[in-house]
C-alpha positions as CSV (number, residue, x, y, z in Angstrom):
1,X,-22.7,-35.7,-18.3
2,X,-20.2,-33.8,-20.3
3,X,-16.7,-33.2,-18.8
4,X,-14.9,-29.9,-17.8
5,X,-12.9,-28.8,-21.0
6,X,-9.4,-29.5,-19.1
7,X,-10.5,-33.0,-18.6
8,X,-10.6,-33.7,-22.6
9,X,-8.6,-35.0,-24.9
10,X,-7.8,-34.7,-28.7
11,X,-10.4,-36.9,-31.1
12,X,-8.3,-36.9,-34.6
13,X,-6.1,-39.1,-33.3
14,X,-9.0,-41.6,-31.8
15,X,-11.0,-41.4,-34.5
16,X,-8.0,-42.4,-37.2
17,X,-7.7,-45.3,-35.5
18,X,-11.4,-46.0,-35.2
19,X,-11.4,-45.5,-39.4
20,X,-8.2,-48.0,-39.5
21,X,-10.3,-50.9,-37.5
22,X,-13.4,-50.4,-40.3
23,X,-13.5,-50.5,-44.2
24,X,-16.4,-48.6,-44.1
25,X,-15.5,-45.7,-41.8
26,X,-12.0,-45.7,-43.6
27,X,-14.0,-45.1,-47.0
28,X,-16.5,-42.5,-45.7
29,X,-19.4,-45.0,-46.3
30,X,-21.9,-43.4,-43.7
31,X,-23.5,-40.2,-43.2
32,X,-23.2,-36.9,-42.8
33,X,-20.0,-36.8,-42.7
34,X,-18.4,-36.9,-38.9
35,X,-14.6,-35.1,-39.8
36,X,-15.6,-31.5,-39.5
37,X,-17.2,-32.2,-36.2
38,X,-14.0,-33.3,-34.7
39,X,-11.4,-30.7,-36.4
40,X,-14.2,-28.6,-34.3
41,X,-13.9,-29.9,-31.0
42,X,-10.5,-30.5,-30.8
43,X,-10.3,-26.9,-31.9
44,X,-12.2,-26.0,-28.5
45,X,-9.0,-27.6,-26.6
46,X,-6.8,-25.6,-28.6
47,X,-8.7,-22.4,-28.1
48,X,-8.8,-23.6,-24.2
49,X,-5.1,-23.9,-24.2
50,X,-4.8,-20.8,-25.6
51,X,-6.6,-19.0,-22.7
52,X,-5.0,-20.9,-19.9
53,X,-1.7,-19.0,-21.3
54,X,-3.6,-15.7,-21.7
55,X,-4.6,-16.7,-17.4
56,X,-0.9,-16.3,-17.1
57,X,-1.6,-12.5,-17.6
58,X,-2.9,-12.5,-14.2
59,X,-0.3,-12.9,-12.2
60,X,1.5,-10.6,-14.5
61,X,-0.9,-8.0,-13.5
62,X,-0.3,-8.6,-9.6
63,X,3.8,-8.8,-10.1
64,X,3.5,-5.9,-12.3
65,X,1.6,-4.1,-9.5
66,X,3.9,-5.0,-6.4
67,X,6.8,-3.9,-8.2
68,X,5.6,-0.4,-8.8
69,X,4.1,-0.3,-5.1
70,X,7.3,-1.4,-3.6
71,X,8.9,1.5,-5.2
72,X,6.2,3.8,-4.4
73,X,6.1,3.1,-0.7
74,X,9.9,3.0,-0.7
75,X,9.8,6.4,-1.8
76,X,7.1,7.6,0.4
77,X,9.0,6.4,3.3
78,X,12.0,8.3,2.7
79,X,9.8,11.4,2.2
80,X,8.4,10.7,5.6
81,X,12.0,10.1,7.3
82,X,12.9,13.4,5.9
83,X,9.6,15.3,7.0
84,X,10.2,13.6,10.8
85,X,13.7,14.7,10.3
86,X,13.1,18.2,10.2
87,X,10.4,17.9,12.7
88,X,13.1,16.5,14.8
89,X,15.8,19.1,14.7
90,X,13.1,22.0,14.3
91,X,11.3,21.0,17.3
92,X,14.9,20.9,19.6
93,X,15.2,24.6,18.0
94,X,11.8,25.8,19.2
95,X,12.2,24.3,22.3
96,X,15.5,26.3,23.3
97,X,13.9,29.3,22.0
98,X,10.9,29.1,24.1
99,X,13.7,28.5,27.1
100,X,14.9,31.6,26.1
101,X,11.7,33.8,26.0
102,X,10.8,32.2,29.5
103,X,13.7,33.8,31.1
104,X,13.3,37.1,28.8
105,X,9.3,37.9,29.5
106,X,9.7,38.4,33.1
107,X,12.4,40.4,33.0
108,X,12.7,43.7,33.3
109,X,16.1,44.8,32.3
110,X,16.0,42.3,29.3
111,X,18.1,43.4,26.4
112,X,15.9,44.3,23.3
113,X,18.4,43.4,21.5
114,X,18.5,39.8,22.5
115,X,14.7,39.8,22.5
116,X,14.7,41.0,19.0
117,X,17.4,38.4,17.9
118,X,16.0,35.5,19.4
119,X,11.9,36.6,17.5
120,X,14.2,36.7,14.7
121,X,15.4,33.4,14.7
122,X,11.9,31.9,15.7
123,X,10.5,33.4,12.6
124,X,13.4,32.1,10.5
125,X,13.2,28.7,12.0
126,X,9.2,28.5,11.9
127,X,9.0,29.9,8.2
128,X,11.5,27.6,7.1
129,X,9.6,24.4,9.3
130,X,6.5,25.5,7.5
131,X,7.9,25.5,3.9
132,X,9.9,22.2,4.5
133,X,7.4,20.3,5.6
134,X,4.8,21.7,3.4
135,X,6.8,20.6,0.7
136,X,7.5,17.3,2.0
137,X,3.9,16.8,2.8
138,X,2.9,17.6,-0.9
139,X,5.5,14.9,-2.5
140,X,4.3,12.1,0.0
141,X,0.8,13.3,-1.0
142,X,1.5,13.2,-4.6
143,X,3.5,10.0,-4.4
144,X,0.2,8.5,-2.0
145,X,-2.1,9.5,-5.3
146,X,0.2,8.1,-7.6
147,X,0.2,5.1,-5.1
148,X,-3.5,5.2,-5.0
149,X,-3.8,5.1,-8.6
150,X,-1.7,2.6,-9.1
151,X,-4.4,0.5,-6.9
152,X,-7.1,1.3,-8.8
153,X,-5.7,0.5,-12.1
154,X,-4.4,-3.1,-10.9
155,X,-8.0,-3.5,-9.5
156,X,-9.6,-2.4,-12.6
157,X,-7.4,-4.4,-15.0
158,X,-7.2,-7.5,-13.3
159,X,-10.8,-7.5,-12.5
160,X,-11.4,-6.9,-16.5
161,X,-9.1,-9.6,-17.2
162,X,-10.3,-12.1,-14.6
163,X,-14.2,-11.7,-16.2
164,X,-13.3,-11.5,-19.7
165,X,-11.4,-15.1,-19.5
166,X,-14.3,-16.3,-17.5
167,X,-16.7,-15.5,-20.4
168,X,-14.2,-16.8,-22.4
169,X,-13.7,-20.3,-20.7
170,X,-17.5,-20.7,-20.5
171,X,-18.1,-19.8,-24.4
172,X,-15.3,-22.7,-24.8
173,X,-16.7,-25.2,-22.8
174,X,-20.1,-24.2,-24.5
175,X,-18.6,-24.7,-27.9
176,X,-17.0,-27.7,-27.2
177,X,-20.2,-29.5,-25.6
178,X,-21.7,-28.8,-28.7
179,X,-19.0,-30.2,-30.4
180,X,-19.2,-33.5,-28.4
181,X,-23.1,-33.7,-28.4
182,X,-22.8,-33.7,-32.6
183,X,-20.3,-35.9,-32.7
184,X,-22.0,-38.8,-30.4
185,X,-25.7,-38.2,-32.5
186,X,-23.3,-39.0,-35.8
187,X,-21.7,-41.7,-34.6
188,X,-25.0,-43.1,-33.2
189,X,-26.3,-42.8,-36.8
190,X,-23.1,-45.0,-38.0
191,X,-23.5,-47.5,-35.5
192,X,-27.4,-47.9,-36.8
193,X,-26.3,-48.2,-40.5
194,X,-23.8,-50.5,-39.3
195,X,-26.2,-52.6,-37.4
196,X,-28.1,-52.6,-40.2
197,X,-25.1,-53.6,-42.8
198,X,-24.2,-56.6,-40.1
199,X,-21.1,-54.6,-40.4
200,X,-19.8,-55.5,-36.9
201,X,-16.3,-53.6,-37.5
202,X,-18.3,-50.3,-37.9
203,X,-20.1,-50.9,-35.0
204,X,-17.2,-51.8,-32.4
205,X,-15.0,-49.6,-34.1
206,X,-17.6,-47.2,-33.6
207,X,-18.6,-48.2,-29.9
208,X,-14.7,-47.8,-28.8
209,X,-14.8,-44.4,-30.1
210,X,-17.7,-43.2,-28.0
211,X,-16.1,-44.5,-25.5
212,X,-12.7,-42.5,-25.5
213,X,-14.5,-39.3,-25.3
């Protein structure tokens, strides 16, 4: 069974030393010729290390993310403390006012004048409620869509990264099964020709090598 890519190692070196064991191998006596077949596989592992750098990217993606969000929220929370705020002192207003008016509608020999200043400031304090916390309300809603947005897009790009290093990863270990399933079927065919040649260096050098990868 083959391995998981991150389990293998580099053949050049392996093989090198196979060739130095064997006059034959070291002299490219048998064929097809095994070289290319290797530079290919341990090209896989490169290509695999290369990706586990570009997995990095994914945690990139998620620190990016919290970073904006922390600011986000931050600033939606002090939208929200000033909103309440306002609420706050507005409310203690509206509350004395409608003290006021309890003790002016009953009463019959209430000034008009008094009745007239005290609508006045209700309006005043109600228009300018209405207009503060509108506003307040639209910056907390933008800064929630911004907010919003900025979920989607961390979502979007981290579930595009995640799949495309998973096709990735499995085109690599594809490729590098390959790789491997060439290279035993040509060093099979050596070992034969070696048998065959009573060249017993070939065949143990051979033998060792199959058994490294």
């Amino acid at each position: 069974m083959s391995k998981p890519i991150e389990e293998r190692t580099e053949l050049t070196s392996k093989w090198n030393a196979a060739k130095n064991s064997s006059d034959n191998l070291k002299k490219g006596t048998f064929k097809p010729d095994i070289t290319g077949l290797i530079r290919k596989y341990d090209q896989t592992l490169v290509v695999y290390a290369g990706l586990e750098k570009e997995e990095e990217k994914l945690g990139a993606i998620l620190k990016d993310f919290d970073t904006k969000m922390t600011g986000a929220s931050e600033a939606i929370d002090k939208l929200v403390q000033q909103r309440d705020k306002v609420k706050e002192e507005d409310d203690k207003k509206f509350e004395e006012y409608s003290r006021k008016f309890d003790g002016f509608k009953d009463n019959k020999e209430v000034d008009p004048v008094e009745v007239i200043a005290l609508l006045s400031d209700w309006v005043v304090t109600g228009t300018d409620y209405i207009s503060m916390t509108k506003s307040l309300d639209d910056q907390i809603n933008k800064k929630e869509t911004e907010l919003l947005a900025l979920m989607k897009k961390a979502h979007t790009d981290y579930k595009a990264k995640f799949t495309a290093l998973e096709a990735a990863y499995d085109k690599v270990q594809k490729e590098s099964d390959s790789a491997e399933a060439q290279i035993r079927a040509t060093a099979l065919i050596y070992e034969k020709s070696a048998v065959k040649m009573n060249d017993t260096d070939s065949v143990s050098a051979v033998r060792a090598f199959l058994g490294q990868i």
